[in-house]
C-alpha positions in Angstrom: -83.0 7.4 65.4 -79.8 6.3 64.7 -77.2 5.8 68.2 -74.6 7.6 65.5 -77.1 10.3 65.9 -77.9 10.3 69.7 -75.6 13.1 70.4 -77.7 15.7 68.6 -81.4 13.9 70.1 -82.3 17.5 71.2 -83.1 18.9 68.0 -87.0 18.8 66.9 -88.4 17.6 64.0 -88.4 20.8 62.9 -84.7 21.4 63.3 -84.1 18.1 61.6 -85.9 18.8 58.5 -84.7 22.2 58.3 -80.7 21.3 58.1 -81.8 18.6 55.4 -83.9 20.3 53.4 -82.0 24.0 53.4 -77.7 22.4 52.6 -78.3 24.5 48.7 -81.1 25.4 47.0 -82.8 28.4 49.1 -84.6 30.6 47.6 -82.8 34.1 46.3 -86.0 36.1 46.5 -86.9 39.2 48.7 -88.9 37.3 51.5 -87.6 33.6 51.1 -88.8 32.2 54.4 -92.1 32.4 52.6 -91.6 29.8 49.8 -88.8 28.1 52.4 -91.9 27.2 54.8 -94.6 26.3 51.9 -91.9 23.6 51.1 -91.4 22.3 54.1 -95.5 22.1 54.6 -95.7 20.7 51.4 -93.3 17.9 52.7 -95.4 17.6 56.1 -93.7 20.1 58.6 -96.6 22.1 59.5 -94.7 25.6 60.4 -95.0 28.9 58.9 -92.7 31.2 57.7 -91.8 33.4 61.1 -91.4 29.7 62.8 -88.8 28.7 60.5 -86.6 32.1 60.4 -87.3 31.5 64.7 -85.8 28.0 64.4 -82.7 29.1 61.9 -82.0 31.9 64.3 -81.5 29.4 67.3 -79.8 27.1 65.2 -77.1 29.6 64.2 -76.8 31.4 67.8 -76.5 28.0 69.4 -73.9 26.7 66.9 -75.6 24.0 65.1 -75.2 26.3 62.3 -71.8 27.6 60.9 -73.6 30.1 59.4 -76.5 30.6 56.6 -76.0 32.3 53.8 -74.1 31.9 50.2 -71.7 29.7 49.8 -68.9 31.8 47.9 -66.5 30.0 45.6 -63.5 31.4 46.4 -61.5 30.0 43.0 -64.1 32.4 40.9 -63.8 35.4 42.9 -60.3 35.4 42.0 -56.5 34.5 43.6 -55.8 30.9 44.6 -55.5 28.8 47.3 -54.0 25.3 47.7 -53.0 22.3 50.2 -49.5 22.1 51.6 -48.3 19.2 53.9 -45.4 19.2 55.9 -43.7 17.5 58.6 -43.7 19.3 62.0 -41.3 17.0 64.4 -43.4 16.0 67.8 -40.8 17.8 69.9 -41.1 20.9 68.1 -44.7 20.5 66.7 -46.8 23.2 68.8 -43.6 25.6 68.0 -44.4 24.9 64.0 -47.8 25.0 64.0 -47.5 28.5 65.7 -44.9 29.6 63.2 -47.3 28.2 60.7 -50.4 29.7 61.7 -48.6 33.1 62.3 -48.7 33.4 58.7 -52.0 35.6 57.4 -52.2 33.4 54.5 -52.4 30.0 56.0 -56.4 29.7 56.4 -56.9 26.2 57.3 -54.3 24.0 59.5 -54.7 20.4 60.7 -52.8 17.9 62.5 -53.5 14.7 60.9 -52.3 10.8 61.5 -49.4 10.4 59.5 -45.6 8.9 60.1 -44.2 12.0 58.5 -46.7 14.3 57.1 -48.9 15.5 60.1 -49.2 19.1 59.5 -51.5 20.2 56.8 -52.3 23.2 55.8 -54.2 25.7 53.3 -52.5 28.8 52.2 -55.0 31.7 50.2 -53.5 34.4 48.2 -54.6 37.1 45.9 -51.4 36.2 43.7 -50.4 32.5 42.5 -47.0 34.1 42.8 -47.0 34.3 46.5 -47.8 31.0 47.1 -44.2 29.8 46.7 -43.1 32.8 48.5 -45.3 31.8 51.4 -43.9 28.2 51.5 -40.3 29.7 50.7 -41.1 31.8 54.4 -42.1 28.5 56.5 -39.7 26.3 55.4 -37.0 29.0 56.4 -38.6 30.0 59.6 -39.1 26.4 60.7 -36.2 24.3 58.9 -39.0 21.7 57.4 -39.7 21.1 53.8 -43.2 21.9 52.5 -44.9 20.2 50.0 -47.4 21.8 47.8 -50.5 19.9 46.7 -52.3 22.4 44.0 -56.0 20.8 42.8 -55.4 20.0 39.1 -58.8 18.4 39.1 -62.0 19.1 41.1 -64.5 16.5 40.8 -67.0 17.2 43.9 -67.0 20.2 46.3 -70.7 19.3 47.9 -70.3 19.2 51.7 -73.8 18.0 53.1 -74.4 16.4 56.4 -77.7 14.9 56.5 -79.9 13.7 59.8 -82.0 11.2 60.8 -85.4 12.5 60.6 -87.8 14.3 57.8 -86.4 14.8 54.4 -83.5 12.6 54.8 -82.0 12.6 51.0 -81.7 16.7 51.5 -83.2 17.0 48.0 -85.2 20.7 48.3 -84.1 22.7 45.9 -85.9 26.3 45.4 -83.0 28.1 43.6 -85.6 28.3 40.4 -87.7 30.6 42.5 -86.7 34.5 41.7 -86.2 36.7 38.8 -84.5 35.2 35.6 -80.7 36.5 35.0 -78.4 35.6 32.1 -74.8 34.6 33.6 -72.0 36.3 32.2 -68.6 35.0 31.1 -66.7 38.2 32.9 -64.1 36.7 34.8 -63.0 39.9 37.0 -65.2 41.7 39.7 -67.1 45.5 39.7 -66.3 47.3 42.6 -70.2 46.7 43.4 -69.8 43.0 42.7 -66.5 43.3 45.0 -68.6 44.9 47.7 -70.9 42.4 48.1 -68.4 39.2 47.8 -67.0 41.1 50.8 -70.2 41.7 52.6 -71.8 38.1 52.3 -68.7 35.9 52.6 -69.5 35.1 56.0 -73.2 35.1 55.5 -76.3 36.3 55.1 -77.9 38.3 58.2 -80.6 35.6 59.7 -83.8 37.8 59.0 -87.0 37.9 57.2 -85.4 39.8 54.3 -81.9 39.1 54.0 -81.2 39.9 50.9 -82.5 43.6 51.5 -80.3 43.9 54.9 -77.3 43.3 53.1 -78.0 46.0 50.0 -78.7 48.3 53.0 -75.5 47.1 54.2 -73.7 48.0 51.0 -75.6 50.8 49.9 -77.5 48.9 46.6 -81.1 48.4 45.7 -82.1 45.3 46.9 -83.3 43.7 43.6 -79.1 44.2 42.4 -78.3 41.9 45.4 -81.1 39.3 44.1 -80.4 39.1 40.7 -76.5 39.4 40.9 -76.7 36.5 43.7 -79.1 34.4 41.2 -76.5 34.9 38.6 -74.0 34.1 40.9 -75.0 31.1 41.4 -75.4 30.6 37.6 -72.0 31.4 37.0 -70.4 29.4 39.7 -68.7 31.9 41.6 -71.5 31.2 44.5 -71.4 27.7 44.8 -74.9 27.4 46.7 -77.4 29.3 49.1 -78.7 27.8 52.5 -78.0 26.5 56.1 -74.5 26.0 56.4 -73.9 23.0 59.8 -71.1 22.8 62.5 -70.7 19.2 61.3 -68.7 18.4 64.7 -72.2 19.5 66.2 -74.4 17.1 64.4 -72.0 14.4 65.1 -69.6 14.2 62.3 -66.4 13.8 64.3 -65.0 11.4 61.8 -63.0 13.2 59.6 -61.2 10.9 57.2 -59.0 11.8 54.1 -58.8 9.2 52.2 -55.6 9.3 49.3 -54.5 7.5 46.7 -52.6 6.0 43.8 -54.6 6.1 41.3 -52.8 4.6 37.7 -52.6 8.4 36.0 -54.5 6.8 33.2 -57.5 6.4 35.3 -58.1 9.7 36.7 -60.4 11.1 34.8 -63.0 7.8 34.9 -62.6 6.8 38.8 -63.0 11.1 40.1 -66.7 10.7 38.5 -67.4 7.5 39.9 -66.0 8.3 43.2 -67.8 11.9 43.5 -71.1 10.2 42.9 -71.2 8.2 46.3 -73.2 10.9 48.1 -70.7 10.8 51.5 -67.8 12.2 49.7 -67.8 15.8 50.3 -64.7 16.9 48.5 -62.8 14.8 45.8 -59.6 16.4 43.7 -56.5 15.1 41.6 -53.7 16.5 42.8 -49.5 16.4 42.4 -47.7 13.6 43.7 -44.1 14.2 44.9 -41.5 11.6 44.4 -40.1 9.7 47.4 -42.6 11.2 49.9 -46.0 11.6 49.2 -47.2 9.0 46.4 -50.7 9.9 45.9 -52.3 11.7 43.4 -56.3 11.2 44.4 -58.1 13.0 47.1 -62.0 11.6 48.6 -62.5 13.1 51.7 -65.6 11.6 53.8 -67.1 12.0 57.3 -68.8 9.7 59.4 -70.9 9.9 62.9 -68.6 6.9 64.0 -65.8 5.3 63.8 -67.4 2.5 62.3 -69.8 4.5 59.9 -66.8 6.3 58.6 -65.1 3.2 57.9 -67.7 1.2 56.0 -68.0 4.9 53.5 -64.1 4.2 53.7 -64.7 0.3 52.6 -67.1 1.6 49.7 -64.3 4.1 48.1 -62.5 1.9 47.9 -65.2 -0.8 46.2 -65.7 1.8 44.3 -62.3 2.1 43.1 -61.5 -1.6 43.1 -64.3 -1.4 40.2 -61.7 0.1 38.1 -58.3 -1.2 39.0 -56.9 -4.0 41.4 -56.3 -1.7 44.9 -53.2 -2.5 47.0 -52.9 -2.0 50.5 -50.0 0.5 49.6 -52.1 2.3 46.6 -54.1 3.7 49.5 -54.3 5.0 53.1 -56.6 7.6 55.4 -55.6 10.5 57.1 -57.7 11.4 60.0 -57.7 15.0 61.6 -56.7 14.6 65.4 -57.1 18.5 66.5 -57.7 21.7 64.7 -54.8 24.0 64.4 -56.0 27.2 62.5 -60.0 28.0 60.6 -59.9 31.4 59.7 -61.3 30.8 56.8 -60.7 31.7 52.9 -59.5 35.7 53.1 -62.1 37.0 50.4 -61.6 40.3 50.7 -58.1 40.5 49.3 -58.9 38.1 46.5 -61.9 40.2 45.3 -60.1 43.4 45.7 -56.7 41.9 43.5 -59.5 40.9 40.9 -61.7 44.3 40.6 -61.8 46.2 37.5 
């Protein structure tokens, strides 16, 4: 065992190979602790199905776990959201970030290591229209500029944070298993489809037969709720199905966003390249804005460590030397010093806005 990892020694062998194996890829079936298990035995984790459910349920209830569940992907259910940095002055900074968080829309807010931009923020609406009213409202209720930092590109949404221990590449994948469903190019919801986004946003109940205790929950058979989450997950509006980790619990406490100037030219060959090292968890082009905020590249990473997150630091930027000569000003990291606001993505009024 790693001394990165020493702060989460209490956790079995069980435990471990649980979080590793089950990031994406659980099985969408009526029973799915069944086929979960016979993976895990398969691997050499002798438990059965009932021990495993057991061992999630702790793991949720004791906070290892954010949650379990589907992973919705809030840009496909409909509305937008998008990044906004501004400068809260230290004097004045608690007063702004309360201002700031007042605001239903703002989901997300961190206070992150920067000489001017230290406040950042994600706002969520139902209409792209209200976005610009929402920034229009903070900038006039706390006399700072906003800056507006809309993902042009995605290249990697894929947030897993791996153990030492049993299956330590977190390569089991069982989202084959269930009934075959052909995805559909509808871009709005039914009110059915609405129902459920709304009922499983914040996750699946923790049972033997999930998928059945949430049609009960919604009042639909539960072979809808399997096949409309298989083709879900098809479609892209579900962007996987598993265990869902308190990062901060298994030690992640590094949380580094790395930006840069990447020569606009470039973009579309260094997002690739950069997504595949398998410690970024989120990478995005995005606007820069003239005079303030020079960057158009987003690779976010964590690490266990200062120094683990440092080397994966060292490596983006290897990576990225591969295809133009880096600077010391084409780049710089951003590291979250305290949490200001995690509400979390407002589904509900997104889905709703986007129902037939």
């Amino acid at each position: 065992m790693s001394e990165a990892d020493a702060d989460v020694a209490g956790l079995s062998e069980l435990d471990r190979a649980a979080v590793n194996a089950f990031q994406g890829g659980f099985p969408v079936v009526e029973r799915p602790f069944e086929p979960a298990a016979a993976a895990l035995r398969e691997r050499g984790i002798d438990v059965t199905a009932a021990e495993l459910l057991e061992r999630i349920q702790d793991l949720d209830e004791s906070g290892v776990l954010s949650r379990f569940g589907a992973l919705v992907n809030a840009e496909e259910i409909g509305g937008t959201a998008t990044l906004v940095a501004m400068h809260a002055p230290e004097e004045r900074f608690d007063e702004v970030a309360e201002t700031v968080n007042a605001h239903r829309e703002v989901a997300h807010n961190y206070e992150r290591e920067h000489p001017h931009l230290n406040m950042w923020f994600v706002v969520s609406v139902a209409d792209e229209d209200r976005v610009r009213e929402v920034l229009d409202e903070i900038e006039n209720e706390t006399g700072q500029e906003t800056y507006n930092l809309p993902k042009q590109q995605e290249f990697r949404v894929e947030a897993k944070f791996l153990l030492d221990g049993p299956i330590p590449d977190g390569d089991v994948d069982l989202s084959d298993l269930g009934p075959d469903v052909t995805p559909t190019d509808q871009q709005t919801l039914t009110p059915e489809e609405r129902d459920l986004v709304v009922e499983i946003q914040g996750g699946l109940p923790v049972t033997a037969t999930p998928y059945a205790d949430v049609a009960d929950a919604i009042g639909a058979e539960t072979a809808w709720v399997v096949e409309t989450i298989k083709r879900f997950e098809q479609e892209g509006k579900v962007r996987r199905v598993g265990v869902v980790p308190n990062h901060y619990a298994l030690g992640y406490t590094e949380n580094g966003m790395t930006v840069w100037d990447v020569p606009d030219e470039l973009v579309a060959e260094v997002g690739p390249a950069v997504a595949s090292l398998p410690f970024v968890t989120h990478c995005y082009h995005r606007p820069r804005h003239e005079g303030v905020w020079p960057y158009n590249f987003f690779a976010m990473t964590h690490g266990r460590s200062e120094a683990e997150s440092d080397r994966r630091i060292e490596q983006v930027r290897d990576r990225m030397a591969e295809y133009w000569d880096v600077d010391e000003d084409d780049w710089d990291s951003l590291f979250s010093t305290r949490i200001l606001k995690k509400t979390g993505i407002r589904l509900d009024e997104r889905a709703t806005a986007n129902t037939e």
